[in-house]
C-alpha positions as CSV (number, residue, x, y, z in Angstrom):
1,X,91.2,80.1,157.9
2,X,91.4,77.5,155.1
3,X,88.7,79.3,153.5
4,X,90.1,82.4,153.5
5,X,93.4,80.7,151.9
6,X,91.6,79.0,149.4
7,X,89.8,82.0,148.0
8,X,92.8,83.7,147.2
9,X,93.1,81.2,144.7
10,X,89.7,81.6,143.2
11,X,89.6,83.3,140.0
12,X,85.8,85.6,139.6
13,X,84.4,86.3,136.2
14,X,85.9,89.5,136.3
15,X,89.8,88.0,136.7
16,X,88.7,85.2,133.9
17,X,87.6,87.8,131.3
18,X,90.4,90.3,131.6
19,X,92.2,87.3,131.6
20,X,90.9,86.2,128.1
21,X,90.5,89.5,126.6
22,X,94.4,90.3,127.7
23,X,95.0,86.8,125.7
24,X,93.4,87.6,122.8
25,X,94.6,91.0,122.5
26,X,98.4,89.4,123.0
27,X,97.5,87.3,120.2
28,X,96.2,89.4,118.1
29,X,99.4,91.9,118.1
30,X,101.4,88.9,118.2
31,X,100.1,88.7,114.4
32,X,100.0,92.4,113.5
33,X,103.8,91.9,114.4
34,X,104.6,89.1,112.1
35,X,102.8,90.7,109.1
36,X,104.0,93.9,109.9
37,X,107.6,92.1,109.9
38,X,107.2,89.8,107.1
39,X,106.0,92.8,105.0
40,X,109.3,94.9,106.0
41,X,111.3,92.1,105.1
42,X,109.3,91.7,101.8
43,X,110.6,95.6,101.2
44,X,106.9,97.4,101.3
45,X,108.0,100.2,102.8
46,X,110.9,100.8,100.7
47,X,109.6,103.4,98.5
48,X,106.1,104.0,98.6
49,X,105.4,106.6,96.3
50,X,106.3,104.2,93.5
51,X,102.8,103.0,93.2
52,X,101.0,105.9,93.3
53,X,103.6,107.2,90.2
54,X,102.7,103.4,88.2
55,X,99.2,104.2,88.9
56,X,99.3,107.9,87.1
57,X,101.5,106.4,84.2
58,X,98.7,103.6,84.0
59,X,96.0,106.2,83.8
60,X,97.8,108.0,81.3
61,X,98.2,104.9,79.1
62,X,95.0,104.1,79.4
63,X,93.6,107.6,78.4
64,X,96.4,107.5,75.7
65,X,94.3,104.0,74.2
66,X,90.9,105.7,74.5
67,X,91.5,109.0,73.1
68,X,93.3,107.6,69.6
């Protein structure tokens, strides 16, 4: 019987690597979060066709300074 009771304790491989693959899968949206977050704060997302518009003014400057 204390066998019994005692294995139900017992952690197999299996248990330990769901275990550590649940951990590092935890951690590693834990960190997706917190850039995700600190880029929202940072105002990313705000508008984001504003690059794509500096890029095409960019290009257009820089043809400008080739062509003359």
């Amino acid at each position: 019987m204390e066998m019994i009771i005692l294995c139900i304790f017992c952690e197999t491989g299996i248990q330990q690597s769901i275990y550590f693959i649940l951990s590092v899968m935890g951690a590693g949206m834990l960190g997706f979060f917190a850039l995700f977050l600190r880029s929202w704060i940072r105002g990313q997302y705000r508008d984001v066709e504003a690059p794509k518009f500096k890029m095409l003014e960019l290009e257009e400057k820089q043809n400008e300074a080739q062509d003359g």
